[in-house]
C-alpha positions as CSV (number, residue, x, y, z in Angstrom):
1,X,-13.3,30.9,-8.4
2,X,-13.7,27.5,-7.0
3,X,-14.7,26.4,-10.7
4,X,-11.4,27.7,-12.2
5,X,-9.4,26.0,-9.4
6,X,-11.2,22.7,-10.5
7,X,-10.4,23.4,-14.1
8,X,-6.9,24.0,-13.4
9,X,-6.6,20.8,-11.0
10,X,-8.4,18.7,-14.0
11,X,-6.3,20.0,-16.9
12,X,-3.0,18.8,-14.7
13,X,-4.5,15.6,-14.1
14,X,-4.9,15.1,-17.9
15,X,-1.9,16.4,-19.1
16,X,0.2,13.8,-16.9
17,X,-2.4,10.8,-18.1
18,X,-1.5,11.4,-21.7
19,X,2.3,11.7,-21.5
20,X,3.9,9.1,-23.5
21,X,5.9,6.5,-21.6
22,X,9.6,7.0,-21.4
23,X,11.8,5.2,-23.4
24,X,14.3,2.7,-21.5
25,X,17.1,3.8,-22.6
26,X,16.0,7.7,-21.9
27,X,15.2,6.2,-18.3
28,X,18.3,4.4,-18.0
29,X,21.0,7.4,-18.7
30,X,18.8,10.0,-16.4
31,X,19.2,7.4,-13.8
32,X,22.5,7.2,-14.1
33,X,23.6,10.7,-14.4
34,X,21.5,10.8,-10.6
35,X,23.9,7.9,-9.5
36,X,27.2,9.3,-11.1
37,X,26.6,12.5,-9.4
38,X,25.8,11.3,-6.0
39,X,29.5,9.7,-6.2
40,X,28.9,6.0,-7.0
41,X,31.4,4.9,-9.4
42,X,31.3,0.8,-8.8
43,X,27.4,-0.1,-10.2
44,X,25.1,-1.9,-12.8
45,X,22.4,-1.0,-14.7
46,X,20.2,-3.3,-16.1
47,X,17.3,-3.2,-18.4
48,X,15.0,-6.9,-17.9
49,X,11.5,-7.5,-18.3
50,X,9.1,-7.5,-15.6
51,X,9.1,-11.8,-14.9
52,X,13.0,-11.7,-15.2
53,X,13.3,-9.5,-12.0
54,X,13.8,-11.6,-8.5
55,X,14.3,-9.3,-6.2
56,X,11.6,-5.7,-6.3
57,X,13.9,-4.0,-3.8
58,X,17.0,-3.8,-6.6
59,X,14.3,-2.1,-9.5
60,X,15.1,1.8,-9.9
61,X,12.8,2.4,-12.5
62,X,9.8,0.8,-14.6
63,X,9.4,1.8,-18.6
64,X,8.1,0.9,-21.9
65,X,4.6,1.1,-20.2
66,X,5.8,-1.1,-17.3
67,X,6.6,-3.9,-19.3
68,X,10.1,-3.6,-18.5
69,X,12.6,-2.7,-15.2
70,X,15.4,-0.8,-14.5
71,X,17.6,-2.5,-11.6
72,X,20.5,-0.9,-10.1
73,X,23.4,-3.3,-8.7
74,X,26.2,-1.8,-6.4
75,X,29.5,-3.6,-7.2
76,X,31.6,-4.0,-3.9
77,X,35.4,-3.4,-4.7
């Protein structure tokens, strides 16, 4: 039993290893269908790559293998 339990636990280890990266654009409308339906309307996302980002607390999400950020900017009206 305790050998099946490890199989299981492996084969969910290795499954998430080899899923493909998500593409930034993919990343970038999920993440804002999550903001648009917590109510924000006034916001910015942006897609940069890793050296253009100044400030880690604005980055939402990481894609293309973590070559590139997703930062989220609220716009104050």
């Amino acid at each position: 039993m305790k050998r099946f339990a490890l199989v299981v636990i492996c084969y969910a280890l290795a499954t998430s290893a080899l899923a493909a990266p998500k593409p930034c654009e993919e990343l970038k409308a999920e993440i804002e269908a999550k903001i648009q339906a917590s109510g924000v309307t006034a916001y910015t996302l942006e897609i940069v790559a890793n050296d253009e980002v100044h400030d880690q607390n604005m980055v939402v999400g990481s894609c293309e293998n973590g070559t590139k950020k997703i930062i989220y900017q609220k716009n104050d009206r």
